[in-house]
N, C-alpha and C positions, 0 to 999 in steps of 0.2 A: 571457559568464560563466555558468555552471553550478553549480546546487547539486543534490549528492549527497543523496536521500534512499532510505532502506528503502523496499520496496515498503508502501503504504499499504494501512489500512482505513479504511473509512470508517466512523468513531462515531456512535454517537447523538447528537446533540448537548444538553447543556444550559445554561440560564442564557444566552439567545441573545439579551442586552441590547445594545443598539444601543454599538459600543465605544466612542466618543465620549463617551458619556451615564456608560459607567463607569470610561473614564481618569479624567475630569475629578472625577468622585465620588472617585477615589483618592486626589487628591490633595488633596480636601477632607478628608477623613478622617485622612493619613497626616500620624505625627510628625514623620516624619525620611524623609521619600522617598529614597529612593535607586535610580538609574539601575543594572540590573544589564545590561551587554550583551554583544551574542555576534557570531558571523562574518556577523550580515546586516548591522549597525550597518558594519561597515568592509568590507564590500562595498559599500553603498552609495557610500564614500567611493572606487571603485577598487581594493579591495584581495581577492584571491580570497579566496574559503572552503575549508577542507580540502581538499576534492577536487580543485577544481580546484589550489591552491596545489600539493599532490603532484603532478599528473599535471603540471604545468607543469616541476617539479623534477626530473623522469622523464625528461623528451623533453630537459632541456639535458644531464642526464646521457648521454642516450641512443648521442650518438657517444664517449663515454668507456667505457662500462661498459652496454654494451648488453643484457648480458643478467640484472645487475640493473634497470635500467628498465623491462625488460619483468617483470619480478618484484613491484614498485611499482605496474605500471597493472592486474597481473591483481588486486592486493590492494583495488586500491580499486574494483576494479568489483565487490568483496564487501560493501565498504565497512569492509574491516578497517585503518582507517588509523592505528593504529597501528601495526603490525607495518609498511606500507608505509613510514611514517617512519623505520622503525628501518632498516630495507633500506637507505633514503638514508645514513644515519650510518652505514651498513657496509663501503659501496662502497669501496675503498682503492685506487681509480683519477682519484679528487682527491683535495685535500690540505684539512685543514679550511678553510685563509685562503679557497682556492677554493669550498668550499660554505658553508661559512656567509658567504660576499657574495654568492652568489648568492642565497641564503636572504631576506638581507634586502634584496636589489635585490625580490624577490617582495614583498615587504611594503611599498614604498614606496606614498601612496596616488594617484593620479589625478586624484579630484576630492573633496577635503577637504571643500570648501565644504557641501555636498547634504547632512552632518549636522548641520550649525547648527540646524535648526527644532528637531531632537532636544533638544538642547544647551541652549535657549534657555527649556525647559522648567524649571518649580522643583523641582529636584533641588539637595538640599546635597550631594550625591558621588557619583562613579560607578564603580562596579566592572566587571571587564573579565579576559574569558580570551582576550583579542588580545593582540598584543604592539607594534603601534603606536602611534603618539601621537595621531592623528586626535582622540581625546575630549579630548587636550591643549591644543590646536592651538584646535579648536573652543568650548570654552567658553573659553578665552581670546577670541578674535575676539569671541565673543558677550555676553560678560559684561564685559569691558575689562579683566581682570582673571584673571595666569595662577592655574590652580590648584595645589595642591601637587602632587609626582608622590611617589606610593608605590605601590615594586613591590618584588614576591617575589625575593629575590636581592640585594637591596640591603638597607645597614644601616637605612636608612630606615624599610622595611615593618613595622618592628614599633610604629610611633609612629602606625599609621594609629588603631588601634583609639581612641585617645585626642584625632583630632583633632576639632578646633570648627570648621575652615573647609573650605572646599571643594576637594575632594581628586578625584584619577583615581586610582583603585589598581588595576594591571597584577596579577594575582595568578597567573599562568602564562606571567611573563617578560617582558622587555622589548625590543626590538630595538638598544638602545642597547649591550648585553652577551648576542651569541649563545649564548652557553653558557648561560644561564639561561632560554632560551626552552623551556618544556615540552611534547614532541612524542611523545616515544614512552611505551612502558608503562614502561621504568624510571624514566625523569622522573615518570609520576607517583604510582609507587609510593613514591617516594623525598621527594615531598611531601606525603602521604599521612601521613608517616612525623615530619613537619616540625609539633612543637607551636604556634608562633606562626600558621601555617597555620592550624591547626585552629581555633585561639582568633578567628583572624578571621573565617573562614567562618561558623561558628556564630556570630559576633557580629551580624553584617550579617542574619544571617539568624531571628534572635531578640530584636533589640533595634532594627529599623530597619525601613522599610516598603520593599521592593522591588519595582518597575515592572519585568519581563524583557523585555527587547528584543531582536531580531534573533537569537533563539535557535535553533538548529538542535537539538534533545533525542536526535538521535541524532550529535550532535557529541561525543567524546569528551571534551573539554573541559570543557563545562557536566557533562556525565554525573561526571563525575569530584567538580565542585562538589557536585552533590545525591547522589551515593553518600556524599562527606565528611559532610553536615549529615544521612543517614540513616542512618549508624552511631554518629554523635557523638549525636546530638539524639531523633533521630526524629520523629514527626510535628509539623506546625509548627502557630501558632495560626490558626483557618480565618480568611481573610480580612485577614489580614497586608500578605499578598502579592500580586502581578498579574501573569499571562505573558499576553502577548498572543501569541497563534499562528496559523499561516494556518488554511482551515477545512477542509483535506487534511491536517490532522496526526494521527497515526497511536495507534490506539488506545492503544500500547504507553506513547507519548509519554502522553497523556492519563491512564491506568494511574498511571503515576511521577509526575507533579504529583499525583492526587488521596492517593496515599497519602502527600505531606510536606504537604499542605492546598493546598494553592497554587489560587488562583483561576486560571481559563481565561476570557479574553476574545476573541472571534474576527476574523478581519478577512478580506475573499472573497481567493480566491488561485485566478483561474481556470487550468487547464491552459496553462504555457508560458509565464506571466508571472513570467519568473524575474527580474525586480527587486524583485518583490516592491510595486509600485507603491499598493497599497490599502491599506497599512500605512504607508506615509508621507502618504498621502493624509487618514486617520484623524492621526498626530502633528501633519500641520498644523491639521487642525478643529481639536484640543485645545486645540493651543497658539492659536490665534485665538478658541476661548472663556475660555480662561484670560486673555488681551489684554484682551478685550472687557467681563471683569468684574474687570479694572485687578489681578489678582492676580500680573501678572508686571512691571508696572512700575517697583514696585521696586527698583533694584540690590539686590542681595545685599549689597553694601559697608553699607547704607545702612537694612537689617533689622537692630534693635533687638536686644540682647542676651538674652535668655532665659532663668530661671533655670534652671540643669536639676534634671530634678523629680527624679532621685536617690530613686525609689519604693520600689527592691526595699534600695537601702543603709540607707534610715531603717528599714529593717523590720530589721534585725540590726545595727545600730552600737552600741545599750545592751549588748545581750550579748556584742558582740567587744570593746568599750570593758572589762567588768568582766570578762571572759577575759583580758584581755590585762595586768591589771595586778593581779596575782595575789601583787606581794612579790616572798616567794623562791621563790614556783613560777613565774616567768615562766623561761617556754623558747622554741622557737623560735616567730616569730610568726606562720608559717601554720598550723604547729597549732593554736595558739590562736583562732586566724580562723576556720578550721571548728569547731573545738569550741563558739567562739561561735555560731556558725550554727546549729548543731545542738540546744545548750542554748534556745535563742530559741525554735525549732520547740516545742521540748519545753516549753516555759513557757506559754507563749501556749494551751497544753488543759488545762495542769495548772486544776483538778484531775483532771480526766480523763486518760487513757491517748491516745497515738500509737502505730499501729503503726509499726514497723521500714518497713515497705513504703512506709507515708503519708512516712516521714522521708526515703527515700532520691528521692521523686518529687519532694519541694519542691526537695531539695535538687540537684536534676536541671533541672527547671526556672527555677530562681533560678542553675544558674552554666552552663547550655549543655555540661555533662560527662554524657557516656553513663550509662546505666545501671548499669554496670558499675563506673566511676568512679566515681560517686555512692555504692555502695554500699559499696566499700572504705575511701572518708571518712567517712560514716558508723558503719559498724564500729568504724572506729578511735578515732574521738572515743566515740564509746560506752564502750568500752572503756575509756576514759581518767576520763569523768564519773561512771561505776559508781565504779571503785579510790576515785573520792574521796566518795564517799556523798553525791552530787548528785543522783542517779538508779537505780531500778531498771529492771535490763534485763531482761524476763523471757523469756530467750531460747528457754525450752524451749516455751512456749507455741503456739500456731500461727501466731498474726498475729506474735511476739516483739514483744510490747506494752511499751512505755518509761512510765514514770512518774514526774513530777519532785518530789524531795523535799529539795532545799535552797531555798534563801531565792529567793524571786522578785522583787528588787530592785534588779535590772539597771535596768531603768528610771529609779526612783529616783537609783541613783547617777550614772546621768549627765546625770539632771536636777540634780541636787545638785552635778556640776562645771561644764553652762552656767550656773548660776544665779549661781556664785561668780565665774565671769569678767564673768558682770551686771552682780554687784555691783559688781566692785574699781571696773568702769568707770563706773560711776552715781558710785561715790567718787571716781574721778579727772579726771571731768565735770567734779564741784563745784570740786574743788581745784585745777585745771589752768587750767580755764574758767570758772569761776564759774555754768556751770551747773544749774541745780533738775530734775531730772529727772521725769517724768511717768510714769503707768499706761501710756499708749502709748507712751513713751520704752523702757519697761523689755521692754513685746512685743517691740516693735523690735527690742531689744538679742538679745534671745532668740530670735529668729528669725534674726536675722543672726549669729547665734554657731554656732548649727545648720547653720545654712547654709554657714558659712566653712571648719566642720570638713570636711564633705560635699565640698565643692569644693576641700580642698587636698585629699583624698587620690584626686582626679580629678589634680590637680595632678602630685604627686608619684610618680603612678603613669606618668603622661605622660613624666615629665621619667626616672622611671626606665627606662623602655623605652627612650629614643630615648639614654641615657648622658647626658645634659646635665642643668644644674644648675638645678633645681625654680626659675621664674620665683613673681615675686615676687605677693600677692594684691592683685586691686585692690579696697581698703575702700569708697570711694566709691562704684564702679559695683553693687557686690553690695548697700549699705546703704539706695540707689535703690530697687534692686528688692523691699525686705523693707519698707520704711518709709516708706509709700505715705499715711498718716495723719499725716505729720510735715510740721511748714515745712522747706523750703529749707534754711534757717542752720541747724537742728536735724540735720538729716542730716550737712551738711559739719562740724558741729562733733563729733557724734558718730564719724563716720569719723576724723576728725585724733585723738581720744581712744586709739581703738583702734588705729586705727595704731601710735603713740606705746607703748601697753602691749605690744603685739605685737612690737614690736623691740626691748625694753627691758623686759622682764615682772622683775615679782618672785621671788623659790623659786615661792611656791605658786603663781602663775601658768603658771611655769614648768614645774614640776611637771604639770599638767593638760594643756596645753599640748601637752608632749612625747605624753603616753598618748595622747590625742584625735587627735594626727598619727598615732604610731604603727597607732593602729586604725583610721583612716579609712584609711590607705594598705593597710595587707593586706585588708583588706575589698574596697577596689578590684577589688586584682589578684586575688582569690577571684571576682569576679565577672566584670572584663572577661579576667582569661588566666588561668582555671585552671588548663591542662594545661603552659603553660610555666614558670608559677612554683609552682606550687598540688601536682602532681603528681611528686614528688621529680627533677624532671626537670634542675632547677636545680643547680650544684655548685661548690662551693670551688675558686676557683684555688689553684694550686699555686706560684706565684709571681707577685706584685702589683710591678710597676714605680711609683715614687713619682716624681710632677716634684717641681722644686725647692719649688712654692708648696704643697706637698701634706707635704715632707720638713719644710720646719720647722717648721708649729704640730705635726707629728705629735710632736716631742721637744722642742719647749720649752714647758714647763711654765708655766702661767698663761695660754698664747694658751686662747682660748674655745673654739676647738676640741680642744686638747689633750687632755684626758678622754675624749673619744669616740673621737679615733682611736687612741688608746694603746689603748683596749680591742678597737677593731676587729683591731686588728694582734693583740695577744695572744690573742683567741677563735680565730683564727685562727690561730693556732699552736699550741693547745690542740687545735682539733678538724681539725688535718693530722696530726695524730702515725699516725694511721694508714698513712695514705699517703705516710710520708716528711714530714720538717721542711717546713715552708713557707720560702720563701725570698721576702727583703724586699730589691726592688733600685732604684740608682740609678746616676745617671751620673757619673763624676769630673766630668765638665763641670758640673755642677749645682752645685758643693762652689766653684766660683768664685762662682757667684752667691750663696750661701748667705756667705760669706764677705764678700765686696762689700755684702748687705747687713747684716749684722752694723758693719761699718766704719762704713755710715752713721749706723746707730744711735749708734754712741759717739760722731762728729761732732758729733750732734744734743744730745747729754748735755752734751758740753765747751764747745759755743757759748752755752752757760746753762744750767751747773750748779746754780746755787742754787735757781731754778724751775723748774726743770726738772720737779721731780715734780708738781710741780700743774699746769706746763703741758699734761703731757701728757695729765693725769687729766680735765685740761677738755678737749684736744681730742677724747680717747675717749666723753666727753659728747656732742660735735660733730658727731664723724663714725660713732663707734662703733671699737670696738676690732681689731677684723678690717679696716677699712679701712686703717689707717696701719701702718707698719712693722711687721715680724712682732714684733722682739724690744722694741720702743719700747713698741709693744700690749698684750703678754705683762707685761712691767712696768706696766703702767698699769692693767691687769687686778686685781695683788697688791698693788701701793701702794694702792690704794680702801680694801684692809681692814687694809693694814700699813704705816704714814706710816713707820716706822722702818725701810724695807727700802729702801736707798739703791741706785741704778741698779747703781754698780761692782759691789755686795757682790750683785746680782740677776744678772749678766753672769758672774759669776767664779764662782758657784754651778751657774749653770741654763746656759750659755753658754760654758765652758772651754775655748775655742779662738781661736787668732789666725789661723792658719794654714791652708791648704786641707789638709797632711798632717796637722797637728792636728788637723782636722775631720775627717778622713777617718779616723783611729783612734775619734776618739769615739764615729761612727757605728758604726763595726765592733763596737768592745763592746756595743753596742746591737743589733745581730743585724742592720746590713746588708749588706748585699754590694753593693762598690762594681765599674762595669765602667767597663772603657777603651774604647774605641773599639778598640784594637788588636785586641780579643776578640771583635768581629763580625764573623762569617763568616756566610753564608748566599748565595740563588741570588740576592739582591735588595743589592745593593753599600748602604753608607751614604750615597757620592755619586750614586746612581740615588733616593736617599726624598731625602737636601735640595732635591735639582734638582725632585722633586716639589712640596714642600713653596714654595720659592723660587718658582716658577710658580703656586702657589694664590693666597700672601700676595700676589704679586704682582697679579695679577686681579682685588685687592678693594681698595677702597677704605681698611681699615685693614691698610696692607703694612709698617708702619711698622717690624717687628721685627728687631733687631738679628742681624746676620751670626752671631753668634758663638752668640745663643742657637737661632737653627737647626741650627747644628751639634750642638748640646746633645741637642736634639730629635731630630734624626736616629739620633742613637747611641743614643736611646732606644728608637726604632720597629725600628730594624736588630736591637735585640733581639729585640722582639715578635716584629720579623717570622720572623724563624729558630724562637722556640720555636712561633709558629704552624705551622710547617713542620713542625716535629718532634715534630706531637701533645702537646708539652705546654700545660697550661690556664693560659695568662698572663693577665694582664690592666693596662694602663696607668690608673693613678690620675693624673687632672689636675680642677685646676679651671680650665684654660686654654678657654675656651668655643670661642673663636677656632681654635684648633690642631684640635679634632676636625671642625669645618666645613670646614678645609682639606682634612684628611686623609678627609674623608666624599668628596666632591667630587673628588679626584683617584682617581689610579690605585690608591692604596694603602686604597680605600676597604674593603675585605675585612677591614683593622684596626680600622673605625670599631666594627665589633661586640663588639672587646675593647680599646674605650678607656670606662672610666667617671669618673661625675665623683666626687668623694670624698663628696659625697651619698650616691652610688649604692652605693658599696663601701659602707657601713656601713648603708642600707638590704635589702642582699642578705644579711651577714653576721645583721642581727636577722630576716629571714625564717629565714633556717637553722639558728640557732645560738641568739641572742634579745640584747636590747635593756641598754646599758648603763646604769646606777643613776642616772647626774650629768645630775639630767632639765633643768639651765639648760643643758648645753654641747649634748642632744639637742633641745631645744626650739631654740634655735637656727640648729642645723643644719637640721629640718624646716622653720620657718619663716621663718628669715630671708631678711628684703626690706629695700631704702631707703627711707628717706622720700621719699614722692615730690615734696612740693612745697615750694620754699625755706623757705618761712614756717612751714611743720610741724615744719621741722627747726633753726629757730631757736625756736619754743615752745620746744619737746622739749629745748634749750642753756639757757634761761635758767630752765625750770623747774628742769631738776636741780642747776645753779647754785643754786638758794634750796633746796633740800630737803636740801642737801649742809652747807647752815649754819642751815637754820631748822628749827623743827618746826611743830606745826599749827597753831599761832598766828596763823602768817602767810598762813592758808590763804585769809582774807575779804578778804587786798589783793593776793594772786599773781595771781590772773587779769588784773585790768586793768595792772597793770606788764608784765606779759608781753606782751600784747597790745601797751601802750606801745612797748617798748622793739625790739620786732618789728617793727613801721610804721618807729620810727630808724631802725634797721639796714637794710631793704630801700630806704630814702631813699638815705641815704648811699650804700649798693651802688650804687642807680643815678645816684647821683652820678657817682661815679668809672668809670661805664661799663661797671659787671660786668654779667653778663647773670640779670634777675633769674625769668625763667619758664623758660629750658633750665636744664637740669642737667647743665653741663660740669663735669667731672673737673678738670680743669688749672684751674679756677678755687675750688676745695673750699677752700686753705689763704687764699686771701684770703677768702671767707666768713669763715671763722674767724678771721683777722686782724680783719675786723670789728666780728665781734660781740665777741672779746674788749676792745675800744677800748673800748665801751659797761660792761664790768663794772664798774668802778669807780660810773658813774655808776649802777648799777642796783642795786647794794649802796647807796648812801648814799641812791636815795629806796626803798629798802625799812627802811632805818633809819629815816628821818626816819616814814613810817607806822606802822611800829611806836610810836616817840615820842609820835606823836600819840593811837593807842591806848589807852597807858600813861595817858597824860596824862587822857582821857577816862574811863578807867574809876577816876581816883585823884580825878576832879573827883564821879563818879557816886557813887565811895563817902563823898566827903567831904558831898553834898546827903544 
């Protein structure tokens, strides 16, 4: 094995700390360690380094096309390996199947094992300009536990920036998909070019402590990393970061680390020890002093959750929170996200002056955007906060000094909206649980209110990137970590409260709710992706494919979602007028199941008509109205505020179809456009995606879906897939969580980047466009989650059961009936063998079954208390 380097000089050397002494410091020091490594880390494993990798690819070439391979070995004895690479990719005396398996016959590794000690190190993720799996492979073996894989070229890579667990990120290819493997200079100009790239480079490299490994600085690969993070960023905080190097690396080398900050730790590399043997000789000391002071013991599994400190977001969440809900000047929401940012900057001196320069360096530093960037978002929110006499910009000036002259209250009011959600919950403490709430009760609350906003717009930002549908928050584990001066029963009782209000908020709850999502989420992506979302980079599909679960609350009126997506759909054909109508599509296939479930709906009306409306109004209680049938739900939604609005006369209004062609007109006057299957044409057949689709579901353990609605499916993606083809900007709306896993996973994973959840479409549309009025149907959508635990979710049944007929009277005898009547029902449950700590789905209506057996008797001992009340207080007035 041979590694190619430039001829060397020899440096001066400084900070000649025994390396041992300052890995180990590093990782005493580092937040978030992160493994950055290079073509020595997988040579160690067997696998060549560039040079030799070309010259190897040269000589198989060489009986082919002999006088490119001599073309190949002259380039790299310059060490111009790019251009050698490109020569490979030129030669038209193989055929790609032939070079690219030779390619990755070269990449196969030898001896995997020999990077384990690496591996074994506490790194939470490791980044990588390889393209094998060796850091895969290995911290799996080592840790017992695979890691995620995120790589550039897959739909995956962009859900890195947001992950919690322990991830390998390929960020210049994978061998799993030779096309994606980055080799020559137009690959990497072409990633260079590639915003979510950007966002990650600069993330890793400004928000994480990186160890560089096996780095070759005149590898074009790494060079290509630190050119990315010295155009974007420039120089980095001193001491962040750590390259270990041999002590023959070359001034130049040395040069380019000092000017991004990068610490240099040395390790001997005598002439012709090309294993590089003193560098793993140093990883193993590490790793056996990190052993030896029990710091690697640990599993990973088995490290305690952490809140994340979310530093630089509490520093501008007041001002994006009161930017963002503006009335009727709310626009789009990343505007408002920088002009939040910017007005924060500007407050925080008032009364003093900022210059323009100071604005655009914070604002450079706080989101990892160039200078250049920085400056132009600045400008513009400038611009925007002047027109409205918030700020003078005194641009003629020298420094163009800012001055902030409207209300500096930001703070305020969004202490004024956690204080309120305090409140309601200190109120529904009492009422719910018969709780008295405390001075540390009230911190608590207030800390974990703060904190919950912070981490759903981590959440949400997560769930937007990767198109999947925002996971639910866990109140428990976060109200642990804020409420450290509480008992036990005071945390799990406080968590069940908020929960409860969180899935179930009032207007004004809801109200705050929505704004607090709203802000916490563009805030996010202002700070972990500003150049993919932040920098107009982002754009309006031109036609949005609807699944069925997506088509019907979007038109029936009273589903909880209705409101939101009506609007998303309409802003969106409001601001496509430019470029041509937007176009709203689905599958005939869809219009059976829409159908089908319509039918069972009225089923459900006819088998108990006379109670029906309360039945269902209780289970909407139970389950919540998004879980049970769309148009059962949508009904139970309007009956709550309208007992006179009877099923038929709600079906024959909002519902006016029997018929798949009846339905299929109704749609049409609604502005959809329904496709056949007969109508897909493209290079990718509809029986080539099911037969995909059919072998995913099949592979997993939930295969369970019907024949008929993969058909469905298919004729959906056969669409995509063609407008994908044909340059136009489609995108598939699902909230099928399952179906994009399939389709991530398979062949057709190239679609997974234009399937989003309906989350997502209406988180995209308020970035660009801005946020719709009806903040219960958006608070919902931002927030909702299940109750997680049976017993929560029977409180949360028999309280609204009493509040539904009582008023606050009965507020001093509902906690202990509740409580009562809670223990019955999980009795009973386990009676009859339900399962009472999972949360099986198939078992939801017997729950409900359940506990409604129990009303009766929980109405007559809320009577008989009351009685006794009456009684009591007619005896007190009578003494």
């Amino acid at each position: 094995m041979f590694h190619y380097f430039p001829p060397v000089l020899q440096p001066k050397k400084q900070n000649m700390t025994l390396p041992v002494e300052r890995i180990v410091k590093f990782f005493d020091d580092a937040k978030r360690p992160i493994l950055f490594s290079g073509a020595g880390v997988s040579a160690k494993a067997g696998i060549p380094v560039w040079g030799k990798l070309l010259t190897n690819l040269a000589e198989w070439l060489r009986s082919k096309d002999p006088l490119i391979a001599n073309k190949i070995v002259e380039l790299i004895a310059k060490y111009d390996f790019l251009r050698a690479a490109e020569f490979f990719f030129l030669s038209d005396a193989v055929t790609d199947k032939e070079r690219f398996g030779q390619l990755l016959q070269e990449l196969l590794p030898t001896h995997p094992e020999k990077i384990d000690i690496l591996c074994s190190l506490p790194f939470v993720a490791a980044v990588t300009t390889n393209f094998d799996r060796t850091l895969l492979d290995s911290f799996a073996a080592v840790r017992g536990k695979a890691p995620i894989d995120f790589k550039r070229g897959d739909s995956s890579f962009r859900q890195a920036l947001h992950s919690d667990e322990l991830y390998v990120c390929r960020v210049h290819g994978f061998v799993e998909d030779p096309e994606s493997i980055v080799l020559t200079s137009r690959h990497f100009d072409e990633i260079d070019k590639d915003p979510y790239y950007r966002d990650y480079v600069a993330s890793i490299f400004t928000r994480a402590n990186l160890l560089l490994v096996g780095l070759s600085f005149s590898d074009p690969a790494i060079l290509a990393v630190l050119q990315a993070v010295n155009n974007a960023y420039g120089p980095l905080a001193v001491g962040e970061h750590l390259a270990v190097v041999p002590t023959d690396v070359s001034s130049d080398v040395l040069s380019r680390l000092n000017r991004l900050n990068i610490e240099v730790v040395y390790y001997d590399h005598p002439p012709g020890d090309f294993s590089h043997s003193e560098l793993w000789n140093v990883i193993g000391a590490v790793e056996k002093e990190l052993k030896d002071r029990a710091k690697t013991t640990v599993k990973i599994s088995e490290i305690p959750t952490e809140i994340r400190p979310f530093d630089t977001a509490k520093k501008y969440l007041a001002s994006c929170y009161a930017r963002s809900t503006l009335g009727s000047q709310i626009g789009p929401l990343r505007e408002a996200i920088v002009e939040g940012m910017v007005s924060a900057i500007v407050q925080s001196a008032s009364p003093n002056s900022v210059s323009t320069a100071d604005l655009v360096k914070r604002i450079h530093l706080d989101t990892s955007l160039s200078m250049e960037n920085s400056e132009e978002l600045v400008k513009t929110s400038l611009t925007t906060l002047s027109d409205e006499k918030l700020c003078i910009w005194h641009k003629r000036s020298a420094e163009k000094k800012v001055n902030w002259i409207g209300a500096t209250d930001d703070k305020n009011q969004l202490e004024a909206a956690i204080s309120k959600l305090v409140s309601n919950t200190v109120d529904r403490a009492f009422v719910e649980e018969g709780y008295r709430s405390t001075t540390d009760s009230k911190k608590s609350l207030s800390a974990f209110f703060t904190q919950l906003v912070l981490q759903r717009g981590w959440d949400l930002g997560a769930a937007f990137a990767s198109g999947k549908i925002p996971k639910g928050a866990d109140f428990k584990v976060l109200m642990f970590q804020v409420a450290r001066t509480l008992h036990t029963s005071d945390v799990e009782l406080l968590s069940r409260v908020c929960e409860r209000m969180i899935h179930n908020p009032t207007g004004e709850e809801a109200a705050i709710l929505a704004a607090l999502g709203r802000a916490s989420f563009g805030l996010e992506l202002a700070l972990q992706a500003p150049r993919s979302q932040m920098l107009h980079s982002s754009t309006l599909p031109s036609r949005i494919y609807l699944d069925a679960n997506v088509v019907m609350p979007a038109f029936i009126v009273g589903h909880t979602y209705h409101s939101i997506y009506a609007h998303t759909i309409d802003s969106l054909k409001t601001a496509s007028t430019g470029n041509g109508p937007l176009q709203i599509c689905t599958t005939y296939g869809y219009l059976n199941e829409i159908v089908s479930h319509r039918k069972l709906a009225v089923a459900q009306f006819e088998d108990n008509p006379e109670h029906f409306q309360s039945d269902v109004i209780k289970e909407a209680i139970f389950s919540g109205s998004t879980n049970m049938n769309v148009f059962v739900g949508a009904y139970a939604n309007m009956a709550s505020s309208n007992s006179s609005l009877s099923f038929p006369t709600f079906m024959a209004e909002f519902a006016p179809f029997v018929t798949e062609m009846e339905l299929a007109r109704w749609l049409s006057d609604r502005g959809v456009h329904l496709i056949k299957k007969e109508q897909v044409a493209g290079t990718l057949s509809m029986s080539d995606i099911s037969l995909e689709l059919q072998k995913g579901y099949a592979s997993s353990l939930k295969s369970n879906k019907d024949v008929r609605l993969l058909e469905h499916d298919s004729v959906q993606l056969a669409s995509l897939f063609r407008d994908v083809e044909n340059g136009v900007r489609a995108v598939l709306v699902t909230a099928d969580r399952r179906l994009r896993e399939v389709v991530g996973a398979s062949k057709l994973k190239n679609l997974a980047s234009h399937m989003v959840s309906h989350v997502g479409l209406t988180q995209l549309v308020d970035l660009l466009i801005g946020a719709n009025s009806d903040n219960r149907s958006l608070a919902h959508l931002l927030w909702d989650s299940t109750i997680s635990e049976r017993s929560n979710e029977l409180r949360r049944y028999f309280i609204g059961l009493a509040l539904r007929h009582y008023d606050e009277a009965m507020a001093m005898e509902l906690p202990g009936l509740v409580e009562k009547f809670t223990d019955q029902v999980m009795t009973e449950a386990r009676r009859k063998g339900i399962h009472v700590d999972n949360r099986v789905n198939s078992e939801q209506r017997d729950w409900f079954n359940i506990a409604g057996s129990f009303e009766d008797r929980f109405f007559a001992a809320i009577s008989e208390k009351i009685q006794l009340r009456q009684k009591q207080a007619e005896a007190d007035n009578a003494g």
